[in-house]
GUPAPA-851710 format. One line per 3 residues: for each residue z, x, y of C-alpha. Coordinates in steps of 0.05 Angstrom, whole numbers, plus 5000, padded with zeros to 4 digits. Each point is the difference from the previous one (the first is absolute). Layout:
<recs>
Z/X/Y | ...
</recs>
This chain:
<recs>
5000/5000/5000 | 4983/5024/5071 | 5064/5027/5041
5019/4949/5056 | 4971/5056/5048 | 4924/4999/4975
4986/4930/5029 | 5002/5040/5075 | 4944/5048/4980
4940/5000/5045 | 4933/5007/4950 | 4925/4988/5015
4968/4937/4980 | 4969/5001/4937 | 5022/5069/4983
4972/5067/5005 | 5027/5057/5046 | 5043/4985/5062
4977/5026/5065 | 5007/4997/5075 | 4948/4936/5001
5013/4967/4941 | 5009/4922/4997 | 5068/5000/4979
5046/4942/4966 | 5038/4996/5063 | 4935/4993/5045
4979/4941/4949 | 5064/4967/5014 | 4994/5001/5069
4929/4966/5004 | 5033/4953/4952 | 5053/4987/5052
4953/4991/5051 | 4955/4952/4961 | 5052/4963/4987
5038/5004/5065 | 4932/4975/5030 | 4984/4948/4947
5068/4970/5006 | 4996/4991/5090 | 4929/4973/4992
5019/4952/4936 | 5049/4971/5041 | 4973/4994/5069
4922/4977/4967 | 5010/4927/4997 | 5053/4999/5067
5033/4934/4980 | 5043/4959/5053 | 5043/4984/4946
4996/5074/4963 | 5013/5007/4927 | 5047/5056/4963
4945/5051/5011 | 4991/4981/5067 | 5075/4992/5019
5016/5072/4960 | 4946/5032/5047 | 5020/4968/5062
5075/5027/4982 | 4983/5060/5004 | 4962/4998/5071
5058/4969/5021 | 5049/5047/4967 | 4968/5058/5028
4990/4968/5070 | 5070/4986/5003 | 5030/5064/4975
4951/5026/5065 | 5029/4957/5046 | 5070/5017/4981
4996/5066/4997 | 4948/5025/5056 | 4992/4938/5041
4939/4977/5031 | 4961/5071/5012 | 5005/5003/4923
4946/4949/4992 | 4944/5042/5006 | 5031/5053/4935
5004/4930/4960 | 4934/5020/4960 | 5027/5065/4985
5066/4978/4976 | 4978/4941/4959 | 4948/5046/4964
5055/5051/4991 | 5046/4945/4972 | 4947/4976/4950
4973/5063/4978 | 5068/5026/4976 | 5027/4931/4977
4937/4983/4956 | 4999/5083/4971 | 5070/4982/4989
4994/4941/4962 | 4939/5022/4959 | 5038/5061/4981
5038/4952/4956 | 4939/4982/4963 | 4999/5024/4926
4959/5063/4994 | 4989/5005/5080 | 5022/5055/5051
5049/5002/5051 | 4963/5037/5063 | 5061/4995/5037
5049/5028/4956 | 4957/5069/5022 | 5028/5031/5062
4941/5030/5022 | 4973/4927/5010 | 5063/4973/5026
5004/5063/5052 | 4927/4990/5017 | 5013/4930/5019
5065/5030/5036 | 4967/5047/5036 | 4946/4954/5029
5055/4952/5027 | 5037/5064/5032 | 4942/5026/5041
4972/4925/5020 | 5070/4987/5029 | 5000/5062/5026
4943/4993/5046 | 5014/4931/5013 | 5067/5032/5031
4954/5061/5045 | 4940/4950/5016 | 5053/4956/5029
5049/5045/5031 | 4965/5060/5001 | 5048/5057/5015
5058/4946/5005 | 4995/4982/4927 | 5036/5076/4991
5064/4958/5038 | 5007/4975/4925 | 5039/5059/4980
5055/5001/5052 | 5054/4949/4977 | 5011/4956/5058
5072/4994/5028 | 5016/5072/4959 | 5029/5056/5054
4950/5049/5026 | 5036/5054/4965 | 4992/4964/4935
4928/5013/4998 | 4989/5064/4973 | 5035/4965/4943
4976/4939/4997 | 4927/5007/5008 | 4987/5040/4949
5034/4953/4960 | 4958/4946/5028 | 4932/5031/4973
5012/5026/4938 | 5032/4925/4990 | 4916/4980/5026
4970/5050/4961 | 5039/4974/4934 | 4978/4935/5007
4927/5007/4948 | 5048/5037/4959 | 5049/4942/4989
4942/4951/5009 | 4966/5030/4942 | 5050/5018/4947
5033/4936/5009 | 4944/4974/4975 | 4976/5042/4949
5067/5005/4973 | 5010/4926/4981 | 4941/4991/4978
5006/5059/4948 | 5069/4992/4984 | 4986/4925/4975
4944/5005/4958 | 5031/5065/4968 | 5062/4954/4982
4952/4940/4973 | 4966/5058/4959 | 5063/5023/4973
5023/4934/4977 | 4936/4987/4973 | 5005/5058/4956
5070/4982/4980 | 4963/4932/4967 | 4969/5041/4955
5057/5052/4984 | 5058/4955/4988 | 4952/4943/4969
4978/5043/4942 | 5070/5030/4985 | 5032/4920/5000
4940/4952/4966 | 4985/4981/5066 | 5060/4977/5019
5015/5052/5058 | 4936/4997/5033 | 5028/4932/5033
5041/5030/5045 | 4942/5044/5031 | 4954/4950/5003
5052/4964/5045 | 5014/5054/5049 | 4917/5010/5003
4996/4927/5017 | 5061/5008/5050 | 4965/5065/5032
4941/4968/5010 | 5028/4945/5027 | 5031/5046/5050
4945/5045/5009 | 4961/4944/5027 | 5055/4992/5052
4996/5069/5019 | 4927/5002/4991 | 5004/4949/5067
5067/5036/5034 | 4965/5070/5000 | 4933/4973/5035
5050/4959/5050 | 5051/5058/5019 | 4933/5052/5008
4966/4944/5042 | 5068/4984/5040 | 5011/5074/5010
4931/5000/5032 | 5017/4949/5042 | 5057/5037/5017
4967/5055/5019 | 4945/4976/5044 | 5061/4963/5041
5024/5061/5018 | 4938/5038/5019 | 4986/4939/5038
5059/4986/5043 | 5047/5076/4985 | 5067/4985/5018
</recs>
C-alpha cells in the first residue's frame, strides 16, 4: 500500500519523464477546478429565475457571501477588488473540495501553490497601498500613538510583521490541507491493517473516523478558502486606508 505521503507527489500526465514543462497532476487539477468553478457560476446564473432554484440560490450565496465579507471588511472602495476576491475564494474552495475526490490531487496542500497565490495578494496590496499613498503608504510602519523614541524598535517590528504576512498566508494553507488528507490516509490504511488481523471486525472503527474526517475536511475545505479570502480583505483595508 502507498505511504499516506505519496498522494502529494507532483508527476506528469500520462507518464514519462518529469521536466520543467510538463503537464503535471496538479496542473490537471487546477483546469479541473476552473472548469468546474466556471461551469458551476454559469449553471446557476443561465436560466436567471425570479424565483431561483437550489443551483441558482447556491450561486447567488456566494456573490452575496463574498460581497458581504467585502463590505465588512474593506468598505465601499473594496468593490472594485470584488472580482479578484470572489475568484480567489472559488479557486481555492473548489481545489479544496475536489482534493477530497477519490484518486484526485490536492493542489493546495503544495506550498509552492499556496505561496504563489500568497505572493500575488502581497504585491497587489502592496501597490494598491503606493499608487494610493505614494510615499505616505511607508507611514504604515510607524505605530501610531507609540513614543518617537519607540521607533527604532518598533518599526522594524512593524515590517518584518508585513513581510511575514505570504509566509503565514501560505503555510496556513498548505498546512491544513496536507495535514488532513495525510490523517484520512492514515486511517484509511488502518481499514486494511486492523481488518485483516480481526475478520473484519476492526476495520469499522476506521471507516468511521474516514467518514468523520471527511466530514470535517469538507468544513475546512470551506474555512481555509474563507480565512485566505478574509485575510485578503484584510489586507487590502489596510493598504487602502493605513492607520
Amino acid at each position: 500500500m502507498a505511504g499516506p505521503l505519496e498522494q502529494f507527489v507532483i508527476k506528469p500526465v500520462g507518464g514519462g519523464e518529469m521536466s520543467s514543462v510538463a503537464f503535471t497532476n496538479s496542473s490537471m487539477w487546477m483546469v479541473l477546478t476552473i472548469i468546474a468553478v466556471t461551469a458551476f457560476m454559469v449553471g446557476g446564473m443561465r436560466k436567471r429565475a425570479l424565483v431561483p432554484g437550489p443551483w441558482q440560490s447556491m450561486a447567488e450565496a456566494t456573490y452575496e457571501f463574498i460581497g458581504s465579507m467585502i463590505r465588512d471588511n474593506v468598505g465601499d472602495e473594496g468593490r472594485k477588488f470584488f472580482p479578484f476576491v470572489f475568484t480567489l475564494f472559488m479557486f481555492i474552495l473548489f481545489g479544496n473540495l475536489l482534493g477530497l475526490i477519490p484518486y484526485s490531487f490536492t493542489f493546495t496542500s503544495h506550498i509552492i501553490v499556496t505561496m504563489a497565490m500568497a505572493l500575488f495578494v502581497f504585491v497587489l496590496v502592496t501597490l494598491v497601498g503606493l499608487f494610493k499613498h505614494g510615499l505616505h503608504f511607508f507611514s504604515f510602519f510607524v505605530p501610531s500613538g507609540a513614543p518617537v523614541l519607540m521607533y527604532p524598535l518598533m518599526i522594524p517590528i512593524e515590517i518584518i510583521s508585513y513581510l511575514s504576512r505570504p509566509v503565514s498566508l501560505s503555510v496556513r494553507l498548505f498546512a491544513n490541507m496536507m495535514a488532513g488528507h495525510t490523517m484520512m490516509k492514515v486511517f484509511a490504511g488502518f481499514v486494511f491493517g486492523l481488518g485483516a488481523a480481526t475478520f473484519g471486525l476492526g476495520g469499522i472503527a476506521p471507516i468511521v473516523m474516514n467518514v468523520l474526517l471527511t466530514g470535517f475536511e469538507i468544513l475546512v475545505a470551506f474555512l481555509q478558502a474563507y480565512v485566505f479570502c478574509v485575510l485578503t480583505c484584510l489586507y487590502l483595508n489596510d493598504s487602502l486606508h493605513l492607520h
